[in-house]
C-alpha positions in Angstrom: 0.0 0.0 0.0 1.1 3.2 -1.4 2.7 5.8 1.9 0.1 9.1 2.2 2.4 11.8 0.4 2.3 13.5 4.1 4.1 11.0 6.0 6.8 11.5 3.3 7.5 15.4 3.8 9.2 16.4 6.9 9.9 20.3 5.7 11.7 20.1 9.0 14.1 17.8 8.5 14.7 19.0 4.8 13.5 21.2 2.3 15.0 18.9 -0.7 13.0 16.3 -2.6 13.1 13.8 -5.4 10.3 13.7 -7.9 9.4 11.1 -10.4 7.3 10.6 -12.3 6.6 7.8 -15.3 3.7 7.3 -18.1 1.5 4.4 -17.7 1.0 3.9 -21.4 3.7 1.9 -23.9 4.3 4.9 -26.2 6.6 7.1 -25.3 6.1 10.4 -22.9 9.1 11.7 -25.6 11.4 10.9 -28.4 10.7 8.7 -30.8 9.1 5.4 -30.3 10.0 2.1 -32.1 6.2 0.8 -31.7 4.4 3.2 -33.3 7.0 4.8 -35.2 5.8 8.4 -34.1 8.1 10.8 -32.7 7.2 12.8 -29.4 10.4 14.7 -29.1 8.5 18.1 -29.0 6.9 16.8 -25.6 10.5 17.1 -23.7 9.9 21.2 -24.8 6.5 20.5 -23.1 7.4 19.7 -19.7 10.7 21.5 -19.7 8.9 24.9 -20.3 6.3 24.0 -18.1 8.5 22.8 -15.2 10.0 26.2 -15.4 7.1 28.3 -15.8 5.5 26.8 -12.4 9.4 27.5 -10.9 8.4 31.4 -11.2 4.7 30.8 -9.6 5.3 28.1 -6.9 7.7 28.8 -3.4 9.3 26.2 -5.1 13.3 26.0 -6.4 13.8 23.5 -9.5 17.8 22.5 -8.5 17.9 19.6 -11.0 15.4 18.2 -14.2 15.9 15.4 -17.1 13.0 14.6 -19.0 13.2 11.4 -20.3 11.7 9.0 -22.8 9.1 7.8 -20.4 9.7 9.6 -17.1 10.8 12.3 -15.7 13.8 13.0 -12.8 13.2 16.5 -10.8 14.9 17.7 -7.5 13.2 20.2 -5.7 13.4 23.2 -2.5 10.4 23.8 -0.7 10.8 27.4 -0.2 7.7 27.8 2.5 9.4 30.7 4.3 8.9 32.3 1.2 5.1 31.6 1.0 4.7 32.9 4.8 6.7 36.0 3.3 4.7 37.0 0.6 1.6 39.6 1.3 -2.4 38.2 0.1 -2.6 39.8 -2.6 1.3 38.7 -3.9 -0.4 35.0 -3.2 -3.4 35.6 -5.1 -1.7 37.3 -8.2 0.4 34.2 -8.2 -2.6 31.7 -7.8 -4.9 33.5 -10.4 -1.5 33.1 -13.2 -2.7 29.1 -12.4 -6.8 29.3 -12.1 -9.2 31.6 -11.8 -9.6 31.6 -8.2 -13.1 32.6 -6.5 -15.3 35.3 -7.0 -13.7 37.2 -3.7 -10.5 36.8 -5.0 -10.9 38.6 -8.0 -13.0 41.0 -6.4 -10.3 41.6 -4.0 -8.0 42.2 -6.9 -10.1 44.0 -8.7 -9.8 46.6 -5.6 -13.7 45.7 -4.6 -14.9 46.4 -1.0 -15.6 43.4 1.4 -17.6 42.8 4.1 -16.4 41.0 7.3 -17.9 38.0 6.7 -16.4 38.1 2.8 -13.2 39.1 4.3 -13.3 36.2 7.0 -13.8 33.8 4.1 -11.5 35.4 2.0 -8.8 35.2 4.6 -9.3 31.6 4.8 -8.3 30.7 0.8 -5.5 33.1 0.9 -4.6 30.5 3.5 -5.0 27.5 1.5 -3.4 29.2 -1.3 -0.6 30.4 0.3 -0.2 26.6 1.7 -0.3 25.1 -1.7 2.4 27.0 -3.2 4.7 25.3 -1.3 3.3 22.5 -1.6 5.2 19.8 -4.6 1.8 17.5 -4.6 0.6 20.5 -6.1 3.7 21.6 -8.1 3.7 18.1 -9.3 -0.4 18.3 -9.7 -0.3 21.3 -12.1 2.8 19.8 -13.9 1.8 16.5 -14.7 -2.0 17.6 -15.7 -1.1 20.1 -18.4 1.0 17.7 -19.6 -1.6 14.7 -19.6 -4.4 17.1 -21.1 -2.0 18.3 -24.1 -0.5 14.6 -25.2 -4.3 13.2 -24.8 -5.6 15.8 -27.2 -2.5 15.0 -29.6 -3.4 11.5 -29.3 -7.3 11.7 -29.4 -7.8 10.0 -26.6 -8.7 10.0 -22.8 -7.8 8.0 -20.0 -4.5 7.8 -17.4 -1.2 9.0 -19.2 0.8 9.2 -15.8 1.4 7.0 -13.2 -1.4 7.7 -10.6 1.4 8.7 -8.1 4.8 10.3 -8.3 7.2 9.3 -6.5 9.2 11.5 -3.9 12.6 11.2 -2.0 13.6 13.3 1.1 17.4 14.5 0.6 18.3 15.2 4.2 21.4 16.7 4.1 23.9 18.6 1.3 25.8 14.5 0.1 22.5 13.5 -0.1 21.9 16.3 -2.6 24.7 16.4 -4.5 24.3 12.2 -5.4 21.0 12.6 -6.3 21.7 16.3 -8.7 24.4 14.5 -10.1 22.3 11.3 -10.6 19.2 13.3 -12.0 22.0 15.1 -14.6 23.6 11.8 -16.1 20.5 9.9 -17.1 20.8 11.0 -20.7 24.1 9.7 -20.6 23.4 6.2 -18.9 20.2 6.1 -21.5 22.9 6.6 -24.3 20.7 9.8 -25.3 23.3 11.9 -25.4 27.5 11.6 -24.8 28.8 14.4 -23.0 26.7 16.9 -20.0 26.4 20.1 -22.8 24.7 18.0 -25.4 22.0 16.3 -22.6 19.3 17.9 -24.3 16.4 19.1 -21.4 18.2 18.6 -18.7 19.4 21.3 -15.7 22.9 20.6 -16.4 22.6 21.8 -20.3 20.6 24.7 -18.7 24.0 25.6 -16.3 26.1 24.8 -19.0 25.0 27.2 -21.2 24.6 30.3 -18.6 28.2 29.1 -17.6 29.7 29.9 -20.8 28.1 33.7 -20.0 29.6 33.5 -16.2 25.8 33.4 -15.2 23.7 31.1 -13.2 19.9 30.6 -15.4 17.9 32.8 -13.3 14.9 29.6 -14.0 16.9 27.3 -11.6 18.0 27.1 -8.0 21.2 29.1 -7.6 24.6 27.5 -6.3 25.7 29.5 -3.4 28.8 28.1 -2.3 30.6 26.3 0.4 28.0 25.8 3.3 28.9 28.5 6.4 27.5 29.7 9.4 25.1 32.8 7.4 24.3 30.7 4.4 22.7 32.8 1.4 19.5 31.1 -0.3 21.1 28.7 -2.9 22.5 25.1 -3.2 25.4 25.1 -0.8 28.1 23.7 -3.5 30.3 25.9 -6.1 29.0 25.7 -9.9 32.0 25.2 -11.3 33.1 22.2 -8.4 29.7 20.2 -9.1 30.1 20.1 -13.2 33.5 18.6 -13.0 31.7 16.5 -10.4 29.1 15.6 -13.1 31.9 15.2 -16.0 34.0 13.1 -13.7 31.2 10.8 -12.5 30.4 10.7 -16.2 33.9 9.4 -17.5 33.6 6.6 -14.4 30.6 5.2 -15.7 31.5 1.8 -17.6 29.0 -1.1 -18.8 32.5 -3.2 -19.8 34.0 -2.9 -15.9 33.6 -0.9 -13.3 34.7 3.1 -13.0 37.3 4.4 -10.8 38.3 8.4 -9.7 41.3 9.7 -10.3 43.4 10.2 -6.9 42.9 13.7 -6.8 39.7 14.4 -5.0 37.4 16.8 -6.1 36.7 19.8 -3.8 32.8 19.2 -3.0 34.0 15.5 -2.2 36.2 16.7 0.4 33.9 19.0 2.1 31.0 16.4 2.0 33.4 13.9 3.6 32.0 10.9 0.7 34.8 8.9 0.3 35.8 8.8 -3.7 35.1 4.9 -3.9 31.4 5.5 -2.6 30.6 8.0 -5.2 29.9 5.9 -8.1 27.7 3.9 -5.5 25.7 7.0 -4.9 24.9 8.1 -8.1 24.7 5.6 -11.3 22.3 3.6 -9.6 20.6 6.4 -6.9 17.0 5.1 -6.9 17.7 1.4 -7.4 19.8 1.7 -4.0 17.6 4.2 -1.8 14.0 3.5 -2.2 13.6 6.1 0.7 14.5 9.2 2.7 18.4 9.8 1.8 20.8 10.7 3.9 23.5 10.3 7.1 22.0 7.7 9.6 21.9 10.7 12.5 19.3 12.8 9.9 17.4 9.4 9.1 16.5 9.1 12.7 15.3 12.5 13.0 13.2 12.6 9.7 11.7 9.5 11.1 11.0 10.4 14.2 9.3 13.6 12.9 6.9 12.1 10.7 6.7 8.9 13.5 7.4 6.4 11.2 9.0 2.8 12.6 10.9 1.5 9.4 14.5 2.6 8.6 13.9 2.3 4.6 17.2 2.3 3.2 19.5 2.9 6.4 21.4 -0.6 5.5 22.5 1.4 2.8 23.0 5.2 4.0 24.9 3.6 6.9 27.8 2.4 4.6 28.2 5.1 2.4 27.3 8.4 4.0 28.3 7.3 7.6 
């Protein structure tokens, strides 16, 4: 029986999650498929453009996207100090860019006088509103429904096209992060979709790449901030330029005919994540295969756990080894 999506969100423990999400039917969500012979490359634009779009509306950072063949890979930062930040009428301008909202809402916008009772009521949505947009169930929601409506009207028909869940991972500290980022950035690669990071098309990575060239960050994705410190500026807590030689490396040490190896010199994020080179290429070619749960060191397991008072350790057998 499928976990309620609540028992997997402990914003306390971590604001970093792991999104998937896969089509139900056998044609392709993308590219071109060998059964019908149709090609559905133009979706990938699809969910890339709308992934970012709902970055801009939503409290919510995109830090990593691929959109694959049949699935799609997203890592996400619940921003929900954000939400509490923002004024009403910044939430309901946000809101109506999504739906229409309630009467009072656009009345309210609109500049209309309320009574208390209207303003009591109102009050209340603004809540629920402001809730939602830092919510990924409902990042994921609008996502994956656009999505559905616009490849069943392509296809003329109706019924499921996703998966009726997505799947989610808490990343519960910065190694945690970092695996999974890198993880979510090479699937083109292990797909054989594409050879090198820069040609990965719709993926973050390609994204970075090509602000990189510029010396700029794309304003559409989570920011890298830097080494973690004590007064830590919003961002991902790693340098740019350290995590895509991370990627590249992790890239060149991926091998069907034998297994990879890293160079001796260590790679600066590696060092100040304490992950021992030789556990790196256990972390990241095969991320969801090994951690079918919360990720993380063993002390922040325990305390997600305990938050969302759940018994089971899912995948400490593994965290233990290789983030201990």
């Amino acid at each position: 029986m499928a976990t309620a999506r609540k028992r997997l969100v402990s914003l306390v423990d971590t604001k970093y999650y792991h999104c998937i999400s896969r089509c139900v039917r056998r044609a392709f969500l993308c590219g071109d498929d060998s059964i019908t012979g149709k090609s559905y490359e133009h979706r990938r634009q699809w969910v890339e453009d709308k992934l970012l779009a709902l970055a801009k509306v939503f409290c919510i950072d995109v830090c990593a996207y691929a959109v694959m063949s049949n699935h799609t890979h997203i890592v996400l930062y619940v921003d929900d100090k954000k939400a509490k930040r923002l004024s009403d009428k910044a939430i309901l301008i946000r809101w109506h860019k999504l739906f229409k909202g309630t009467l009072l809402t656009q009345k309210y916008l609109q500049g209309d006088k309320l009574d208390k009772a209207q303003q009591f009521f109102l009050n209340r949505i603004i809540a629920d509103y402001r809730e939602r947009l830092a919510d990924i169930s409902w990042f994921m929601r609008v996502l994956n429904e656009d999505i559905a409506r616009k490849a069943n009207k392509e296809d003329n028909c109706t019924g499921r096209f996703w998966e009726g869940r997505f799947k989610s991972q808490a990343l519960l500290d910065e190694a945690a992060v970092a695996a999974c980022m890198a993880y979510v950035d090479l699937n083109p690669i292990r797909a054989k979709m594409a050879k090198t990071p820069e040609d990965s098309g719709h993926t973050s990575v390609q994204k970075r790449i090509k602000a990189a060239k510029d010396a700029k960050q794309p304003k559409q994705l989570a920011r890298f901030a830097g080494s973690p410190r004590k007064h830590m500026p919003k961002g991902l807590p790693f340098e740019l330029k350290s995590y895509l030689e991370l990627v590249e490396l992790t890239g060149r040490c991926m091998r069907e005919d034998k297994r990879g190896y890293i160079e001796q010199r260590t790679l600066p994020i590696l060092e100040r994540l304490n992950i021992a080179p030789e556990n790196w290429l256990k972390l990241t070619p095969q991320f969801t295969k090994v951690f079918k749960g919360a990720v993380g060191r063993p002390n922040k397991l325990d305390g997600y756990y305990t938050h969302l008072e759940v018994k089971r350790r899912t995948s400490i057998s593994h965290c233990e080894p290789l983030f201990g």
